[in-house]
C-alpha positions in Angstrom: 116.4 254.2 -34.6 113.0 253.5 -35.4 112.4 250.4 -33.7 114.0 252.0 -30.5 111.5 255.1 -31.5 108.2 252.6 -31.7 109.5 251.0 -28.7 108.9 253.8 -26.5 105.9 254.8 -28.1 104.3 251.4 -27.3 105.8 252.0 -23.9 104.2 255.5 -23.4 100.8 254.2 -24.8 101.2 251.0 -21.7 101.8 253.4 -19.4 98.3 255.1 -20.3 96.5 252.1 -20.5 98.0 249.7 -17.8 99.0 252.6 -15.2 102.9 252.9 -14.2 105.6 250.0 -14.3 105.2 248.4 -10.5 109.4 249.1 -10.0 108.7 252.8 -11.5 105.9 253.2 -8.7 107.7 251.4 -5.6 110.6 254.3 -6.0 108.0 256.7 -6.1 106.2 254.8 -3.3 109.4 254.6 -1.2 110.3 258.7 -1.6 106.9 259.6 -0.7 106.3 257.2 2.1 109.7 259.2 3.6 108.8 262.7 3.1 105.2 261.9 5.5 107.1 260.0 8.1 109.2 263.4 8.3 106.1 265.3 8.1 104.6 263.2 11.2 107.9 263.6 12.8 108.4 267.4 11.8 104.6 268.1 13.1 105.4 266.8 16.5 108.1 268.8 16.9 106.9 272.1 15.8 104.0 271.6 18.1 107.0 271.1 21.2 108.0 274.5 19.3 104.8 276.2 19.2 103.8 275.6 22.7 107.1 276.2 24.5 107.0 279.9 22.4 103.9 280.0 24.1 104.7 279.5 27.3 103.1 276.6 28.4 105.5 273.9 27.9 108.5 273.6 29.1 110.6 270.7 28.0 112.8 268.2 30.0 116.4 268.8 30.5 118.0 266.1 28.0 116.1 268.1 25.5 116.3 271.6 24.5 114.9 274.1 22.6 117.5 274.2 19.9 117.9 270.4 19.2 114.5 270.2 18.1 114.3 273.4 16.2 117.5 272.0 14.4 115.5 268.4 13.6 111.6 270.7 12.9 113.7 272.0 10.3 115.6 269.4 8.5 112.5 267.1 8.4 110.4 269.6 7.1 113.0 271.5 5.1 115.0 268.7 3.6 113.3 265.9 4.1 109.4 266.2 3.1 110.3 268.7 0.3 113.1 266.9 -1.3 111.6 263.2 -0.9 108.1 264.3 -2.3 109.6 266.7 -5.0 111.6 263.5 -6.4 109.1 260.9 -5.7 107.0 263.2 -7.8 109.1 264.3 -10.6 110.1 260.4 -11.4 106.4 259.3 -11.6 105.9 262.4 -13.8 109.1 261.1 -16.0 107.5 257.4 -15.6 104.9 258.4 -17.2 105.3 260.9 -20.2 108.5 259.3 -21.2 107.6 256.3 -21.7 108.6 254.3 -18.2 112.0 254.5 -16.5 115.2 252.9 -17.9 116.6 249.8 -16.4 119.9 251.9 -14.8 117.8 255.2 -14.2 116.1 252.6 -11.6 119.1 251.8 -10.3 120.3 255.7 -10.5 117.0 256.6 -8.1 117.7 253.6 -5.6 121.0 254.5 -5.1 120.4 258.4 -5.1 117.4 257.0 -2.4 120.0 254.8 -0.3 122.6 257.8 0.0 120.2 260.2 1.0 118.8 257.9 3.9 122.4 257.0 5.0 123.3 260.7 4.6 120.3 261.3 7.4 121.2 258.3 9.5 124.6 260.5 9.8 122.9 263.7 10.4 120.4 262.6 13.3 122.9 260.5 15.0 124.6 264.2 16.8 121.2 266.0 16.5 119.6 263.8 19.2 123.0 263.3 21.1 122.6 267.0 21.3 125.8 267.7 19.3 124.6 269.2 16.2 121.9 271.8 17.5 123.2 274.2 14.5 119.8 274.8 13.4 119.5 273.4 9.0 121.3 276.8 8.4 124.1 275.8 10.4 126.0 278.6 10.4 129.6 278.8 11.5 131.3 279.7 13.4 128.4 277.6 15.5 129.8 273.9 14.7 128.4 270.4 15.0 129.8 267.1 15.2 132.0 266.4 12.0 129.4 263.2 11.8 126.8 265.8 10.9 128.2 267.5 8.0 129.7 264.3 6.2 125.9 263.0 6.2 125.1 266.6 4.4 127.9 265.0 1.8 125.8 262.1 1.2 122.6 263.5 1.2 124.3 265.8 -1.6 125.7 263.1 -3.4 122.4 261.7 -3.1 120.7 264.3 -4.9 123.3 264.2 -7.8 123.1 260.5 -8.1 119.4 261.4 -8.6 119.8 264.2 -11.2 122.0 261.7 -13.3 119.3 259.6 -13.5 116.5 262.3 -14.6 118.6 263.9 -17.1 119.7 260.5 -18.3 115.9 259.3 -19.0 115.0 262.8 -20.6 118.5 262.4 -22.9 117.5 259.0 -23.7 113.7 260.6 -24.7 115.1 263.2 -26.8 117.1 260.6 -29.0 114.7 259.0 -29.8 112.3 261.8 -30.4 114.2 264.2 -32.0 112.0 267.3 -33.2 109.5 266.6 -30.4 109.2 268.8 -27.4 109.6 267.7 -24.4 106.4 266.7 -22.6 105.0 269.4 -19.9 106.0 267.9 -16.7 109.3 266.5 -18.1 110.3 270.4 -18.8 109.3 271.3 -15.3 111.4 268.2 -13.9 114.3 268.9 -16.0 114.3 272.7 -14.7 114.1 271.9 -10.9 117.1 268.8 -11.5 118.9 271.6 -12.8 118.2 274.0 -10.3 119.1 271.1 -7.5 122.7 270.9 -9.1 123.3 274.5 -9.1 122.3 274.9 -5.8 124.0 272.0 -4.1 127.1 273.0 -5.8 127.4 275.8 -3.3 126.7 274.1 0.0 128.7 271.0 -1.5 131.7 273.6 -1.6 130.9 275.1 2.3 130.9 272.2 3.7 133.7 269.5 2.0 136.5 272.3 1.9 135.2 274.5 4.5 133.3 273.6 7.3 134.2 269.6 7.9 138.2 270.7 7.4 137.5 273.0 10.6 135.4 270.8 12.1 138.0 268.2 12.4 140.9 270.9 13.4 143.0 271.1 10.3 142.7 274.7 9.9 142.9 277.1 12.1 139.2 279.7 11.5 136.8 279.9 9.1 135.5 282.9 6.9 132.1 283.2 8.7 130.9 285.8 5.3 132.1 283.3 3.1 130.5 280.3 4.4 126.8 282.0 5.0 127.0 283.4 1.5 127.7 280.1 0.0 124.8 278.6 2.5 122.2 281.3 0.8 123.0 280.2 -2.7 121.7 277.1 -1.5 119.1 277.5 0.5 117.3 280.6 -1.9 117.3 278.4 -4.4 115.7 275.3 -2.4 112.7 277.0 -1.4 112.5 277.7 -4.8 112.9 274.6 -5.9 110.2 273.7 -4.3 107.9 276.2 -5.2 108.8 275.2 -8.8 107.3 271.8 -7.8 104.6 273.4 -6.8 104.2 275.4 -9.8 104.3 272.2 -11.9 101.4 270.7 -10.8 99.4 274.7 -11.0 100.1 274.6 -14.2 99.7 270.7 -15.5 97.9 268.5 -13.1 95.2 271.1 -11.6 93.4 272.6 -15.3 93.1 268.6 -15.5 91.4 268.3 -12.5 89.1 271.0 -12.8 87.9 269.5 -16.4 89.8 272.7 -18.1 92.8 273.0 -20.6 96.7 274.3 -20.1 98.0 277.5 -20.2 99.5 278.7 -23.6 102.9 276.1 -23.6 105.1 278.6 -25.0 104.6 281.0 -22.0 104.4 278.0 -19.4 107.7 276.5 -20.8 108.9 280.7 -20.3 108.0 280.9 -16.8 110.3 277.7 -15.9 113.7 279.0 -18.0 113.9 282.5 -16.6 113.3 280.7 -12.9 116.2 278.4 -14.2 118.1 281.4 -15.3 117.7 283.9 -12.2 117.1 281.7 -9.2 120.3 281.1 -7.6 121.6 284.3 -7.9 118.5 285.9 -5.2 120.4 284.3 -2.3 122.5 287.6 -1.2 119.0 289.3 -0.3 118.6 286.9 2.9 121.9 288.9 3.4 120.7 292.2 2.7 121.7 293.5 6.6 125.2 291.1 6.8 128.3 293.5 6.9 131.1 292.6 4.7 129.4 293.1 1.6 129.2 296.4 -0.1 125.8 298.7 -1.1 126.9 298.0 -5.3 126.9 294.2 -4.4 123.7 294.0 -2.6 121.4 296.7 -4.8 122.5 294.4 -7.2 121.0 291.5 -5.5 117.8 293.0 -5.0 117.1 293.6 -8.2 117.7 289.8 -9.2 115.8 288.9 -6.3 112.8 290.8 -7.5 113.3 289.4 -11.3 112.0 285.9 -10.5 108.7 288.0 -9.4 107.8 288.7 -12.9 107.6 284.7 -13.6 105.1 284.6 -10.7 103.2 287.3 -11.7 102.5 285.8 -15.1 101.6 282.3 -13.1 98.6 284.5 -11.0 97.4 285.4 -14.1 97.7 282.1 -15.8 95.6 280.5 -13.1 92.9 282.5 -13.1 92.2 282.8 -16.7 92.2 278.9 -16.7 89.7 278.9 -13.5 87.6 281.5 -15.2 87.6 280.1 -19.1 86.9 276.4 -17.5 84.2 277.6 -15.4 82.6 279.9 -17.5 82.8 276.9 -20.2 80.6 274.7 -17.5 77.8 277.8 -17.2 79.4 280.1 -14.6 77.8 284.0 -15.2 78.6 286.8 -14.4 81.9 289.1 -13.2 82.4 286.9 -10.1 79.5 284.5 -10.2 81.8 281.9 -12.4 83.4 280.4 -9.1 80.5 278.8 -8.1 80.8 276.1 -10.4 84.8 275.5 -9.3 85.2 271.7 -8.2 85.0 273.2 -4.3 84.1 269.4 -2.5 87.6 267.5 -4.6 90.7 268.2 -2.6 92.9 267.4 -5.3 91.8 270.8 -6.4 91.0 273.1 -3.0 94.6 272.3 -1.8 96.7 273.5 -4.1 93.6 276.6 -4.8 94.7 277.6 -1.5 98.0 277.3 -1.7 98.2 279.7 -4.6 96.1 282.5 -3.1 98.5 282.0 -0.1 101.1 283.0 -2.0 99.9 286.2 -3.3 100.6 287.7 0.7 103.8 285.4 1.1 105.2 286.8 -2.5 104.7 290.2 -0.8 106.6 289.3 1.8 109.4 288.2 0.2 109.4 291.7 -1.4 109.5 293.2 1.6 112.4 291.3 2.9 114.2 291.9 -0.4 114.1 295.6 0.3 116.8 297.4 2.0 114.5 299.4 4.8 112.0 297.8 5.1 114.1 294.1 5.7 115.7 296.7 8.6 112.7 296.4 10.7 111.5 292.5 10.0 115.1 291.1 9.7 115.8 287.8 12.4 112.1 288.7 13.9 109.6 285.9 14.0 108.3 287.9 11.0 110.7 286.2 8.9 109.6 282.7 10.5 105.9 283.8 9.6 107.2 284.4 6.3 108.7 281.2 6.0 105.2 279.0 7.0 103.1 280.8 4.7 106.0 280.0 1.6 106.8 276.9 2.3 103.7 275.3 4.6 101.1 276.9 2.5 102.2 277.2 -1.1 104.4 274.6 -1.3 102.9 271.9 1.1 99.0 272.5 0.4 100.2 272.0 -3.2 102.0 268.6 -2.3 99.0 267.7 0.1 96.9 268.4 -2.9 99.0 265.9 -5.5 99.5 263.5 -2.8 95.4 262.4 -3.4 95.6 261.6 -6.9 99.3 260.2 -7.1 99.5 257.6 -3.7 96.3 255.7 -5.8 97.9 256.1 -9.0 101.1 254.0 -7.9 99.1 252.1 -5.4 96.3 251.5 -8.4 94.2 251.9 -6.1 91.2 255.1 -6.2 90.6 258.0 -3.8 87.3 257.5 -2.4 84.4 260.0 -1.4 85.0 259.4 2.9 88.9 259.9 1.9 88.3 262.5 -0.2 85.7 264.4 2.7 88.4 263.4 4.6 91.3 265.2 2.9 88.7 268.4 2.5 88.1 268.4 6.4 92.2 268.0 6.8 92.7 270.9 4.2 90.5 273.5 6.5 92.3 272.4 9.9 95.5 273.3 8.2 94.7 276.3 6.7 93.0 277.5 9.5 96.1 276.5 11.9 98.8 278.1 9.3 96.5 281.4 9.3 96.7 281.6 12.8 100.1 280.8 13.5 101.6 282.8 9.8 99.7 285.9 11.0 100.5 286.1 14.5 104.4 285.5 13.8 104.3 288.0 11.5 102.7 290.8 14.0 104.7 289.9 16.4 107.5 289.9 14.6 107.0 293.9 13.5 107.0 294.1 17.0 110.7 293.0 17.8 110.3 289.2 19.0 112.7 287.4 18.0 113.5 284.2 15.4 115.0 281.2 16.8 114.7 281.7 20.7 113.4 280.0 23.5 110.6 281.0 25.5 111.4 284.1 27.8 110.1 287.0 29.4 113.2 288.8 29.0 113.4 289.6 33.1 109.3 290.0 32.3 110.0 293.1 31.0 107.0 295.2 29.7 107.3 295.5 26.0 108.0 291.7 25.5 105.0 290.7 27.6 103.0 292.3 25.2 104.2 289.5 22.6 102.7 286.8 25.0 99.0 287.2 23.1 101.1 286.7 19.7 103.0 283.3 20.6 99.8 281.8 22.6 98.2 281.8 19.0 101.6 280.5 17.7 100.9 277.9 19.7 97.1 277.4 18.8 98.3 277.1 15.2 100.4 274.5 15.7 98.2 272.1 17.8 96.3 272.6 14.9 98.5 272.0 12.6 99.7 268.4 14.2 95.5 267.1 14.1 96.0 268.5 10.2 99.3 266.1 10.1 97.7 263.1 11.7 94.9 263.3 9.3 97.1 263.8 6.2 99.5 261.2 7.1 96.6 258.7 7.8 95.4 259.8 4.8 98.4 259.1 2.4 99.2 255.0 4.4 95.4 254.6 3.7 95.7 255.6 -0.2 98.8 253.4 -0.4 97.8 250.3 1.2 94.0 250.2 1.9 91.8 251.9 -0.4 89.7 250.5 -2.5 91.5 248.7 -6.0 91.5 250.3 -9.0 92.5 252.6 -12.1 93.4 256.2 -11.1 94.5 258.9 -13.5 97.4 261.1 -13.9 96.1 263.9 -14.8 97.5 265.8 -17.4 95.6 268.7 -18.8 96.0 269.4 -22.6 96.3 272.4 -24.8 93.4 274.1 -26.1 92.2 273.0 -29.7 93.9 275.5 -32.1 96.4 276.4 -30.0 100.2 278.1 -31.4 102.8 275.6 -31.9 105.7 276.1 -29.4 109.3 277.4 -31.5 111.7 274.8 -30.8 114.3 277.3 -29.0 112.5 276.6 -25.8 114.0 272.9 -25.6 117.7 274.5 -25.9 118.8 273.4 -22.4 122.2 273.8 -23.2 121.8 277.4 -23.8 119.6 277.8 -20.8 122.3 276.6 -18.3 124.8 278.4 -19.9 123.2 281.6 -19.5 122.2 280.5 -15.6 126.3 279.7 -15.3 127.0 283.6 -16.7 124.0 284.9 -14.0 125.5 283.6 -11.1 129.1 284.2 -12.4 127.9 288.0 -12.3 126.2 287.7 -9.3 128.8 285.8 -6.8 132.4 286.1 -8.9 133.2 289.5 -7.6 131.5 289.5 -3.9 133.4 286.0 -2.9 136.6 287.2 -4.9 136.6 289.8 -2.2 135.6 287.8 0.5 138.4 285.3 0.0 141.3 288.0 -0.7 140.0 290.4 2.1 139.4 287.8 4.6 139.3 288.6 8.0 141.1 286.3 10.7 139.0 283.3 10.7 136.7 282.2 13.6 137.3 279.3 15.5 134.6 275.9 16.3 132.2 277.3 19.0 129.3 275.5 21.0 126.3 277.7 21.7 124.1 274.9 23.7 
């Protein structure tokens, strides 16, 4: 035991010296070099988006409008979010826990090789045009069988690649019994467990559900059942990858800014209740479905709005470390402190404005959790306004931010000042492009347009004309938003391969001097998912008990394009 215990240490003290194991950083390397090839692909296509919504582009016939909304979405969705949250999490678990075991390497290539064949399977019927489904796919729309047996892989995938996280933290613990888990580990091991929780649910929709009808061996599908088991999924990715998000607010950015961590008992407390409560908000992107009752979805709501609490105590969190760090470097006065916020490094303006563009993109959610006022936004291009400012802002600003300090650290290579000008300059393009597009979907959507249509003037009728101001900004944004792409993507190849040689950090920020120790209870994962297992046995138990024994006749395959 306590050679296998000095072992790691030695290992752990390596990393911090010598920078991560080469094998540790080409998976890493691999995962992240995916996620921007999606984003260059996704970029392209929401910009087709963007400008036929506008009405200035209409595309060819062997391409319509739906086919690439279906591919925007899984690239940008699925792809860039779940290849940069794992490239992410197992350099983080590289390098507090001591470098990666032997079979967790083999774990994360062959969690990596399922997910790309998984992909290979689903854009085979995308661009043959049979699998234009949207990433919602919702019956009783149906794609090519091909497409959902690559969802099966990609899912597998993502198992594959839990194993292998909770297999390096297990190994950690063993030989560190007493210790807590470092920081970043805890955040990793919350969203691993959150991506098994969630997958569970789509795994279940589409192995005994939707591939069954697919291939004709039954007869119909339960539409209620199958969208229900779709939300438990899909609430809980975007949440996912707001966790990862979170992460890095909470660890990597006090580090950047020369500042110290948030107390680690109440950081450790935002990540379990989010463990706890997540899955069970997915109902509320139900909230105006029919087949469930009043009881069922008040309930809903009211977990929906529980994982705000966690966010609210993250708000405060970051301030108070922006404001003690910079009022530690000089900064006066009730406002005044900000000037003396690192405002030239982009490692730190990128995720800065990722988290004051969640403040109007948590309110959103409320709204959309709430019974009348989700009445008037509901399927409007509100929601899809909702959706950028979430994901593209809070989420991807955040990644864009990490992206500058981790490609150099696996590439040891440094982010110079012309990159780092570089990456500032990219930062404002995007903002400014997700402002203008986020804003004008919103308005437009508390006007009536709708989500998910093609460009028409609806018989150029006189209340939808008055949309056409709305979407021509839509598709300013996005032309935007592809130059903000190009740059980023350059940016992340040129970090990998070309800059300059040398040591980069991983920034880590510490705890204050003096600070409380942490009570052990917070490293009692077991409890944790027990208590998530009773949540969502609560939450979904009753409602799909129902749906299955009150089924109506099921729908058969249809073909919408």
């Amino acid at each position: 035991m306590q050679s296998a215990l000095k072992s790691t240490s030695f290992n752990q003290k390596t990393n911090k010296i010598l920078g991560i194991n080469q094998e540790d950083a080409r998976i890493s390397k691999s995962y992240l070099s995916i996620a921007f090839i999606a984003l260059l692909l996704g970029g392209f296509l929401g910009l087709l988006q963007g400008l036929n919504r506008a009405g200035v582009l209409q595309l060819p016939p062997w391409l319509n409008y739906y086919q690439v909304l279906t591919a925007h979405g899984i690239l940008l969705v699925v792809v860039l979010s779940a290849f940069f949250t794992i490239g992410y999490f197992y350099a983080g678990l590289s390098h507090t826990l001591g470098g990666l075991l032997p079979k967790v390497r083999k774990m994360a290539w062959i969690g990596f090789w399922m997910k790309i064949f998984g992909f290979v399977l689903v854009v085979i019927p995308i661009l043959k045009n049979e699998a234009s489904v949207m990433y919602t796919f919702y019956p009783p729309m149906a794609a090519s069988p091909m497409f959902y047996f690559g969802l099966v892989f990609i899912v597998l995938g993502i198992w594959m690649l839990a194993l292998g996280a909770f297999t390096q933290v297990a190994n950690w613990r063993r030989n560190h019994k007493g210790q807590h888990l470092p920081i970043l580990a805890f955040f990793a091991t919350g969203v691993f467990v959150l991506l098994v929780g969630a997958t569970a649910f789509v795994a279940v929709e589409v192995l005994f559900m939707i591939i069954p009808w697919t291939l004709g061996w039954t007869d119909g599908i339960n539409v209620l059942l199958a969208r229900t088991l779709f939300w438990a999924f899909g609430h809980t990715a975007v949440n996912i990858w707001y966790l990862t998000a979170v992460s890095a607010w909470y660890v990597i950015v006090p580090k950047i800014i020369g500042g110290h961590r948030w107390n680690d008992l109440l950081t450790r407390m935002v990540v379990i209740p989010l463990v706890i409560m997540n899955i069970t908000g997915g109902f509320h992107h139900q909230i105006i479905d029919p087949g469930i009752s009043e009881s069922i979805k008040y309930m809903h709501v009211f977990m929906s709005l529980a994982i705000g609490f966690p966010s609210l105590m993250t708000a405060y969190a970051m301030f108070r470390v922006f404001e003690r760090t910079a009022r530690a470097k000089g900064g006066k006065g009730l406002v005044g402190w900000y000037k003396k916020m690192p405002w030239g490094d982009v490692r730190f303006l990128s995720p800065f404005i990722a988290m004051v563009a969640f403040i109007p993109a948590g309110a959103g959610g409320i709204a959309q959790s709430t019974n009348q006022l989700d009445q008037v936004v509901h399927n409007t291009m509100w929601v899809v306004g909702h959706f950028h400012l979430t994901l593209g802002m809070s989420v991807i600003m955040t990644f864009f931010g990490i992206s500058y300090w981790l490609v150099p650290y696996l590439s040891k290579r440094v982010l110079s000042p012309a990159m780092n000008r570089l990456g500032v300059i990219q930062t404002v393009i995007w903002t400014i492009g997700m402002v203008i597009m986020s804003i004008s979907m919103h308005a437009v959507g508390l006007f009536g347009s709708p989500r998910r249509t093609s460009f028409t003037t609806y018989g150029d009728f006189a209340e939808t004309l008055g949309w056409n101001p709305y979407m021509a900004a839509v598709g300013i944004g996005a032309s935007l938003l592809l130059i903000a792409v190009i740059l980023q993507v350059y940016a992340v190849f040129n970090l990998m391969f070309f800059a300059p040689k040398g040591v980069t950090e991983f920034p880590i920020a510490e705890e204050e001097a003096g600070a409380a120790k942490t009570p052990y209870w917070t490293e009692r994962w077991g409890i944790w998912v027990v208590l998530m297992l009773l949540v969502v046995s609560m939450a979904y138990v009753l409602p799909i008990a129902d749906m299955i024994m009150n089924a109506p006749p099921g729908s058969p395959p249809f073909k919408t394009w």
